[in-house]
ZANU-222544 format. One line per field, with one value per residue (C-alpha): x negated, y negated, z. Coordinates in steps of 0.001 Angstrom, whole numbers, plus 500000, padded with zeros to 6 digits. Example, Ala and Ser with C-alpha at 12.3 -4.5 7.8 and 13.67 -1.06 7.14 Angstrom:
<nodes>
xx	[487700_486330]
yy	[504500_501060]
zz	[507800_507140]
</nodes>
This chain:
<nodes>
xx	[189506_187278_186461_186377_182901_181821_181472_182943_185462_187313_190277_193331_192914_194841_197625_196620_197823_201588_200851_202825_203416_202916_199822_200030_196768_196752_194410_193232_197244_198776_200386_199257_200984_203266_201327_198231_199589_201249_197945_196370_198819_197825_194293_194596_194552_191691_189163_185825_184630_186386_186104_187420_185397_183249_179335_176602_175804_173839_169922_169991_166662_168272_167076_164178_161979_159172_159687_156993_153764_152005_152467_150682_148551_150686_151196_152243_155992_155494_153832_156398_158942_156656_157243_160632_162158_162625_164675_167526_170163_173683_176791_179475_182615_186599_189614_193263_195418_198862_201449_205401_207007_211003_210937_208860_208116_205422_202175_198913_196102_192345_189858_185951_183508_179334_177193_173897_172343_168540_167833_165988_165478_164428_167655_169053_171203_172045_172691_175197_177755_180980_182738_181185_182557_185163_188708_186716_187942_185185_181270_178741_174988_172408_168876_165997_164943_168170_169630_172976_174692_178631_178001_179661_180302_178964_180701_181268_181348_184157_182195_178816_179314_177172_177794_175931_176162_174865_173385_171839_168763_164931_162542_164166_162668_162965_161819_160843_162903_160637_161133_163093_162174_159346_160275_159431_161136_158883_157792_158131_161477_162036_165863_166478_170001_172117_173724_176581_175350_171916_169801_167206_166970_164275_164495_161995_161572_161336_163456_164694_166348_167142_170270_172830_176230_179087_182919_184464_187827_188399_191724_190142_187002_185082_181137_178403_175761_172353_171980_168344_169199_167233_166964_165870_168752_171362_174759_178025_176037_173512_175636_173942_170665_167078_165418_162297_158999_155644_154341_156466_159290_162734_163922_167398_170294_171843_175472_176853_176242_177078_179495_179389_175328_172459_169993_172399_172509_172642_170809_171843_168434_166901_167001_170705_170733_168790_170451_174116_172800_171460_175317_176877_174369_174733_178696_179802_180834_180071_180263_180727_181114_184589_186567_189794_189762_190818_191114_189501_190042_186617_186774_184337_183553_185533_188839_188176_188247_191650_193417_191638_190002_187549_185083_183210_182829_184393_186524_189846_191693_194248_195180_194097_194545_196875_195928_192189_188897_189855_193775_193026_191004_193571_192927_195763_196023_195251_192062_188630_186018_182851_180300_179367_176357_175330_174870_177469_179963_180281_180243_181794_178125_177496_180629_179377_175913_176748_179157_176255_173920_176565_176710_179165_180199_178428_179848_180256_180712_182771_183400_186723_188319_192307_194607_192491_190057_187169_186641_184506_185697_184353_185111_184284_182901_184196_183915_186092_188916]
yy	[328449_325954_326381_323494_322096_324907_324718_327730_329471_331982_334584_333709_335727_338867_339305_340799_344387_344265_345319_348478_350741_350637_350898_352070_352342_354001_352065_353587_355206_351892_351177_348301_349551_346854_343889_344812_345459_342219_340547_342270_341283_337699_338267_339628_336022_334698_337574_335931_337609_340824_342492_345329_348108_347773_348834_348648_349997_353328_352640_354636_353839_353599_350403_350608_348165_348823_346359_348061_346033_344231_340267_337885_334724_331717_328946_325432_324779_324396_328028_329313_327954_329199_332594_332695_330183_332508_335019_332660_332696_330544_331984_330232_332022_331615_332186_332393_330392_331031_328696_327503_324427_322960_322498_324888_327943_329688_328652_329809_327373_328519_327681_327545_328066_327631_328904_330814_334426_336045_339132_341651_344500_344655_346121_343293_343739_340421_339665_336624_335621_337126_334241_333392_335980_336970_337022_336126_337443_336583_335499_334692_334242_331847_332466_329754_330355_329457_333186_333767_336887_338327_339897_342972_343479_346632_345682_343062_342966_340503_341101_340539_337745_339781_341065_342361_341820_343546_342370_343737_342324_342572_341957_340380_338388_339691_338673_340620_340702_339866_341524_338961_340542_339140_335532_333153_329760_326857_328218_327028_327646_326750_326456_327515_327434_325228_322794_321007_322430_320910_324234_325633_322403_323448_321936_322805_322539_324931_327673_326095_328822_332636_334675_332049_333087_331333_332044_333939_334924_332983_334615_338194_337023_337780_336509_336258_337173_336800_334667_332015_328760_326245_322444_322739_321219_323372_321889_323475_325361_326858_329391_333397_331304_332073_331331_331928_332359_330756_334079_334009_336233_335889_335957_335565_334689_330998_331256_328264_324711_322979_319575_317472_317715_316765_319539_322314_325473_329273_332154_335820_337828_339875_342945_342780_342115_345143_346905_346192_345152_349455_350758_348487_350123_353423_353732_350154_349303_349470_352599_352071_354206_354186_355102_353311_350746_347537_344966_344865_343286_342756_343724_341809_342068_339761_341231_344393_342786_340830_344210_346086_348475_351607_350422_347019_346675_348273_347680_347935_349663_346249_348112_351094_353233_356368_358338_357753_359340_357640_358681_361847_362403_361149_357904_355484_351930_350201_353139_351227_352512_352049_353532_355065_357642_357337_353593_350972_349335_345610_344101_345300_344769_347706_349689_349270_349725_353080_353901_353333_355211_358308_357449_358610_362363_362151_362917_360474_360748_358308_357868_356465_355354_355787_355503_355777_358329_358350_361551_362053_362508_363448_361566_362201_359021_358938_356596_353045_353075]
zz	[199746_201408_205394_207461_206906_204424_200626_199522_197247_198918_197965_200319_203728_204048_206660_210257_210846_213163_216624_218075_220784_224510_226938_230114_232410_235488_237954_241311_241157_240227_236669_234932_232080_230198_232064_230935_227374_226901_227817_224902_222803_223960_223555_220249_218819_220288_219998_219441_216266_216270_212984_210523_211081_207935_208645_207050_203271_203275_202056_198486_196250_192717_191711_189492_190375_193634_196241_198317_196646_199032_198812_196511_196821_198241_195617_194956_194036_190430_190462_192219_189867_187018_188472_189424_187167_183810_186111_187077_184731_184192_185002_183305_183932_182542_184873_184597_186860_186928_188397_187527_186790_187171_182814_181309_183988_184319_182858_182714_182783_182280_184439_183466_186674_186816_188922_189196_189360_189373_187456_189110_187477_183297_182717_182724_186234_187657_191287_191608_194604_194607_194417_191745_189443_191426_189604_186198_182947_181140_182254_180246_181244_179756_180626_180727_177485_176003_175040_175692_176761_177543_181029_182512_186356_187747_190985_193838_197723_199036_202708_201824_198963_196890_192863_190311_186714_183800_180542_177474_175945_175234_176714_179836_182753_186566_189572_192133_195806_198460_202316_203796_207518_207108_206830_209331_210257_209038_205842_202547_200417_197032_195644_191926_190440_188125_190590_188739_185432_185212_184337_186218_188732_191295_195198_197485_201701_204472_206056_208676_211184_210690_211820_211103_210366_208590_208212_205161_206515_209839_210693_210582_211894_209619_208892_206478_209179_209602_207025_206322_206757_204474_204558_200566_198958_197756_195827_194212_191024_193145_194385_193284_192774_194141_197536_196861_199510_198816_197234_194394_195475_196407_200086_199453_197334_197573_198868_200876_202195_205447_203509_206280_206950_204847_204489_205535_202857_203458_201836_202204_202864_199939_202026_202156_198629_198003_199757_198448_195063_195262_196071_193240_190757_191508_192667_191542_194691_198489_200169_204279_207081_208958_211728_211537_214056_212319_216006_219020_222908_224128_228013_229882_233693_234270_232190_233906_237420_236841_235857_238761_235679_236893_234149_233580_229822_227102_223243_223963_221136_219644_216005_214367_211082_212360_209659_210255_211920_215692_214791_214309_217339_219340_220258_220688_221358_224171_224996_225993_224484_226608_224689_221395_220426_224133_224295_225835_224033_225344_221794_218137_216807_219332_217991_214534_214915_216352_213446_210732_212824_212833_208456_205718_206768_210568_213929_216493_220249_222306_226056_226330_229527_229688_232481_235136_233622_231128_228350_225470_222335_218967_215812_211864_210663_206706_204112_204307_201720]
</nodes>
């Protein structure tokens, strides 16, 4: 699926979660009850960026390689290709597409796909975009030097864009992921991928902001986040391809480009790629901590003011998982929560950050505000289904 202004292949979005029950909220002893309610239902449409609860990945060291080294000389762009080049690999991939016609039925038509990955780790693990692969039944990888290889997945992340393949070989080329926190806007970036199949085609320019974020399900509202955006220039091909620093290493993994710009393209960071690219290794895919809430209502002053609300800022409960951590506390719809682990809640970045920081298996204490009256409750933060 393409986005509006975003060169991208996408899965079809999934459908929103029906809306049930009633809310009633009793404010300074008067009932807002099915007013307020019907107003979230309203809301529920136009939430800025509310998304599924889905975290962070836990930090688990199982890739082999140390990332810890301390950086290199800066070079020239044909060093840095020299370094990086014989890492980035083809990814030629062949799909099934399945559709029906008035004479003959259904029909299956295959589908071959190209894009790009980097190895980085002597394995022979791969890390490519998940859209790249995704839905593949069979991928094949071609390195610089010309050897070919039938690639396994060890897993994918739909919510990060991230996979990682596997191949066997000798002797095998890796580059080394670089600590994208430590990037800066203005330095030099240098592109590596196969953009519409011509091998190993290196760009070069600057990174030209940090933190960006683009759509990948704009119906949930859901975002590749803090991405680096780079004015080297990136085309369909270079998707799972290198962004690589002046010092030879790579600060993130090629995944989308602005169509209607010149000069537009977006890298996830290597420290997310770690980080994920760790998770699919170990447990093949991406372990997250959860508590159930699946939709939002961000309550700003200004909400709280129209329906006369004892609090200021808050989430307001829109859908949930009954049989989940925050439905088996007791929490309902329509509940605000106002903070989580002791700090406010006026944003679901806060809600989540608070959910990673309780992990996989922790404890986490929210102050929830309902009909009239706030209360603490304690919730078992478990692992996302």
């Amino acid at each position: 699926m393409n986005f509006p202004g975003y060169y991208r292949s996408r899965r079809p979005s999934f459908i929103s979660y029906l809306l049930v029950g009633l809310l009633g909220a009793v404010i300074g002893g008067l009932i807002v009850g099915a007013f307020f309610l019907e107003e979230v239902d309203k809301r529920i449409a136009d939430i800025p960026k509310s998304v599924p609860d889905l975290g962070e990945p836990a930090r688990i060291n199982v890739v082999e390689r140390d990332y810890s080294s301390p950086p290199g000389p800066v070079l020239g762009v044909a060093d840095i290709a020299k370094e990086v080049g014989p890492a980035i690999v083809k990814i030629s991939t062949l799909k099934e597409r399945v559709y029906y016609t008035f004479f003959f039925g259904r029909m299956v038509q295959e589908e071959e796909g190209l894009g790009s990955g980097v190895i980085f780790d002597r394995r022979g693990y791969v890390l490519t975009n998940y859209h790249v692969i995704e839905d593949a039944k069979e991928i094949g990888v071609v390195l610089s030097d010309g050897r070919e290889f039938v690639a396994t997945v060890v897993g994918g992340d739909y919510y990060t864009d991230l996979a990682v393949l596997k191949i066997d070989g000798e002797n095998l080329p890796y580059a080394v992921l670089g600590d994208s926190d430590l990037v800066q806007v203005g330095e030099a970036a240098v592109a590596i991928g196969n953009p519409f199949g011509f091998d190993n085609t290196v760009t070069a320019g600057v990174v030209s902001a940090l933190g960006r974020s683009v759509p990948l399900d704009v119906e949930q509202g859901i975002y590749l986040e803090n991405l680096i955006q780079t004015d080297a220039p990136i085309n369909p091909g270079n998707s799972g391809g290198a962004l690589a620093d002046a010092r030879g290493t790579v600060i993130g993994i090629n995944t989308a480009i602005y169509a209607e710009a010149q000069g537009i393209g977006f890298a996830i960071p290597s420290n997310t790629a770690k980080q994920i690219a760790k998770e699919l290794v170990e447990f093949g895919k991406v372990r997250r901590p959860w508590i159930g809430i699946t939709q939002v209502w961000v309550i700003t002053p200004s909400i709280a003011r129209d329906y006369r609300l004892g609090i200021d800022h808050g989430l307001a409960i829109a859908s949930y998982v009954r049989q989940s951590p925050v439905g088996s506390a007791g929490l309902c719809r329509g509940d605000i929560i106002v903070s989580a682990g002791g700090k406010a809640t006026r944003t679901v970045s806060d809600l989540r950050e608070a959910v990673n920081s309780a992990g996989i298996g922790g404890r986490l204490e929210l102050t929830v505000y309902r009909d009239g009256r706030t209360f603490n409750v304690t919730v078992n933060v478990s692992e996302a289904p």
